[in-house]
BAMAR-78822 format. One line per field, with one value per residue (C-alpha): residue number from 1; residue in one letter; x, y, z. Coordinates in steps of 0.001 Angstrom, whole numbers. Example, Ala and Ser with C-alpha at 12.3 -4.5 7.8 and 13.67 -1.06 7.14 Angstrom:
<rs>
nr <- [1|2]
rest <- [A|S]
X <- [12300|13670]
Y <- [-4500|-1060]
Z <- [7800|7140]
</rs>
This chain:
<rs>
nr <- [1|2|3|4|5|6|7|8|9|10|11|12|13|14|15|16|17|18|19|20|21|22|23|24|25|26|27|28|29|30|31|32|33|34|35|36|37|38|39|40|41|42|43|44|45|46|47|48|49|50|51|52|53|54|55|56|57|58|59|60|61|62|63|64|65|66|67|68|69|70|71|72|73|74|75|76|77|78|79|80|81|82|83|84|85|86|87|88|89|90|91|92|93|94|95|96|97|98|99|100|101|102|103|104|105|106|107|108|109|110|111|112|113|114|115|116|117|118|119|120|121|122|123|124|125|126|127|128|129|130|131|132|133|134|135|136|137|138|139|140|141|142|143|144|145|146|147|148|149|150|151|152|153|154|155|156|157|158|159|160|161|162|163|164|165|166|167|168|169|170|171|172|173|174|175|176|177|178|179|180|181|182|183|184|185|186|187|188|189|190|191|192|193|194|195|196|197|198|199|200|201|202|203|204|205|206|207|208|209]
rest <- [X|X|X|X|X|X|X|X|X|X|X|X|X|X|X|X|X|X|X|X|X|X|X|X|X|X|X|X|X|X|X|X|X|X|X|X|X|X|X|X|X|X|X|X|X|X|X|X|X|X|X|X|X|X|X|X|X|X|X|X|X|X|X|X|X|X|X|X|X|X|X|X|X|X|X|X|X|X|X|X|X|X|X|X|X|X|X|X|X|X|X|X|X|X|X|X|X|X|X|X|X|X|X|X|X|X|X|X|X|X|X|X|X|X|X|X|X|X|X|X|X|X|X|X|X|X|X|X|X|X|X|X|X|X|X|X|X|X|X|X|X|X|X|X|X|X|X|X|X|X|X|X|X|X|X|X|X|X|X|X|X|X|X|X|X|X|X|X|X|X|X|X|X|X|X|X|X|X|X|X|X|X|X|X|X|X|X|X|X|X|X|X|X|X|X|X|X|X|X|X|X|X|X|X|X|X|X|X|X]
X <- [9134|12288|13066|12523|14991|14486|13980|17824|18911|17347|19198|21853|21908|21264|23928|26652|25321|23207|21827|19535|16257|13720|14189|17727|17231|14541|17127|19577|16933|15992|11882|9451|9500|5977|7018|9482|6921|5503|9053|10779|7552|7600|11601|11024|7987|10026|12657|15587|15424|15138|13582|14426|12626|14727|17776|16383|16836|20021|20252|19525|21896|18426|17804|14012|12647|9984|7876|7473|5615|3873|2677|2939|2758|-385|-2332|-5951|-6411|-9451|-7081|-5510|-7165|-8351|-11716|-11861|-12716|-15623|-16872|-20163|-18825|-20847|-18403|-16702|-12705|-12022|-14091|-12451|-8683|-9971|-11308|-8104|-5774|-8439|-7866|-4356|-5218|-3163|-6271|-10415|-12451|-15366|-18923|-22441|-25874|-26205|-22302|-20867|-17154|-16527|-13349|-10556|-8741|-5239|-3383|-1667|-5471|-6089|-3188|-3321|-7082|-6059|-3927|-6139|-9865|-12389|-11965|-15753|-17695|-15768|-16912|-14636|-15604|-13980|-10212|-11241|-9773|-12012|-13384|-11678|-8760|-8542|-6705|-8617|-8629|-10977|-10935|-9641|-6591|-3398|-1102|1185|-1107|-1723|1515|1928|-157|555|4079|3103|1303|3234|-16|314|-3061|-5845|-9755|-11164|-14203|-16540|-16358|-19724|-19931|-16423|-18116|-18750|-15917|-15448|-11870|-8658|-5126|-1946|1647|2624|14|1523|5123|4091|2359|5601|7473|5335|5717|9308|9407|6876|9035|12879|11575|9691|13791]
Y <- [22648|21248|18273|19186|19805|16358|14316|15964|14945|10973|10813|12015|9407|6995|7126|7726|4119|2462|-157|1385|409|3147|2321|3172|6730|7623|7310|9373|12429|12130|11054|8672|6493|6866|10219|9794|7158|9757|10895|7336|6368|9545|8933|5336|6340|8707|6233|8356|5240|1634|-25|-4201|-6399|-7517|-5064|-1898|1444|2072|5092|5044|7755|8695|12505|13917|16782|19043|16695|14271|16850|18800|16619|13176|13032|15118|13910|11946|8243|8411|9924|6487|3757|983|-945|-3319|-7283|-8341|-11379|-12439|-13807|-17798|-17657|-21134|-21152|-22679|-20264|-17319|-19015|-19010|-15233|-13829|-15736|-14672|-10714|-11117|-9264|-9782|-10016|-9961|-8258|-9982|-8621|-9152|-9696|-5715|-4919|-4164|-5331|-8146|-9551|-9603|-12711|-12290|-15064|-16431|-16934|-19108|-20602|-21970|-22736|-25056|-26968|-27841|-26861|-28721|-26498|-26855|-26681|-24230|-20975|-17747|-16774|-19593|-18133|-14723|-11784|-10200|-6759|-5360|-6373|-4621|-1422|734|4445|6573|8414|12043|10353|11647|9278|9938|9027|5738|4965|5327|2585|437|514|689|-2416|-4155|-4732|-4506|-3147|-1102|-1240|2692|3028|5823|8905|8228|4670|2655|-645|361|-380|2181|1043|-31|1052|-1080|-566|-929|1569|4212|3117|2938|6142|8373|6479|8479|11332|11203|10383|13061|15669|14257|14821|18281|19648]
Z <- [-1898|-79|2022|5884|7725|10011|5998|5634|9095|8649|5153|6757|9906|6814|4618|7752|9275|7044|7201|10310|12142|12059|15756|15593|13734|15567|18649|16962|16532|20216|18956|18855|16079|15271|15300|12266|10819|7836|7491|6773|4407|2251|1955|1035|-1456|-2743|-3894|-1283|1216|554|3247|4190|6677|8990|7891|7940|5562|2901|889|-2452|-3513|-5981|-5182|-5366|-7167|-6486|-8759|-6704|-4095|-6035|-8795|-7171|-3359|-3061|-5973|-4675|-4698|-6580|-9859|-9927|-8422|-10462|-10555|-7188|-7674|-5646|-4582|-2579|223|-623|-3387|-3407|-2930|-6323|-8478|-5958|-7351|-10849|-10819|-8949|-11555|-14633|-14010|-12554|-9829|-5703|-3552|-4052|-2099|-487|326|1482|211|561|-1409|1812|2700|5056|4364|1686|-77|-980|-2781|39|2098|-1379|-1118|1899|1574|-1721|850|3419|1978|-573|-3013|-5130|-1488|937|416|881|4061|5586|4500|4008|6328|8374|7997|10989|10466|6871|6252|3858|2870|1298|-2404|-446|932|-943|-2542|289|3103|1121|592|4481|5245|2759|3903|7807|7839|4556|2577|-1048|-1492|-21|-902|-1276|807|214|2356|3640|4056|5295|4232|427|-1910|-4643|-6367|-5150|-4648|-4909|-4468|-8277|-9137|-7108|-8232|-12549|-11889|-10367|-12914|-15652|-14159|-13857|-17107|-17933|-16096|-17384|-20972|-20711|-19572]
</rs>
């Protein structure tokens, strides 16, 4: 499987004007840019575009093999996420600091008396929360951010679609919710583990030649 012929176009429109807006590009095709929105995340997934806030997308000059379709892009989130952290949501700010730092972990994810998400805790919500909060008495839910306002996917979604969203809404993780239930956590996927695992399988692939 190739590029498509509008992926060939955008590098193209790239690396004559770079640095460009996905704004900008999506002018020069005549779209919408949430229209070119899958294109420009696939690109910048696949390591073709590098994409800056506030600057906008370069070219790499890194080409992309049929790897990176076949045995990357369309591979399930459930083959590599990891084990989420929970948290009851009474949980007191300080022991929430000590957990996230104890696993090394970006964010905790906070649920009910019945294991059901309601918020998440990322380490600059404890951050700010050791600034201002009592640390031993505040619990979680104070900081935490809300349920709706949480991207998620679920354990079907491809490692493309994931990487979509976590690049659409610059989160650096994503809780997996079962299929059946959006409220039950099942594991977690992150931006590095996407990254370390199509660095195996380039590696995988670049030593099978």
């Amino acid at each position: 499987m190739n590029l498509s012929e509008r992926q060939e176009k955008i590098i193209a429109i790239v690396k004559d004007g770079q640095p460009l807006s996905g704004e900008k590009i999506a002018d020069q095709l005549g779209i919408s840019h949430a229209t070119l929105r899958t294109d420009l995340s696939f690109l910048t997934m696949a390591g073709i575009l590098e994409a800056s806030p506030k600057v906008g997308y370069t070219y790499t000059g890194v080409g992309i093999e049929q790897f990176l379709f076949d045995k990357v892009f369309s591979v399930k989130v459930e083959d590599i996420m990891v084990p989420p952290l929970l948290t009851p949501q009474d949980t007191s700010i300080h022991d929430a600091i000590t957990n996230m730092f104890m696993y090394d972990v970006g964010s905790i994810y906070v649920t009910d008396q019945d294991q059901q998400l309601v918020g998440l805790l990322s380490r600059k919500d404890l951050l700010r929360a050791a600034l201002n909060s009592n640390l031993q008495n505040t619990p979680v839910a104070v900081v935490m951010t809300r349920a709706p306002h949480i991207k998620t996917c679920t354990q079907e979604y491809t490692l493309l679609e994931a990487g979509t969203v976590l690049l659409d809404f610059q989160v650096d993780s994503l809780p997996v919710v079962s299929q059946d239930n959006p409220k039950k956590v099942v594991g977690k996927i992150t931006k590095s583990r996407i990254f370390n695992y199509i660095m195996q399988q380039a590696k995988q692939t670049e030593t099978n030649r």
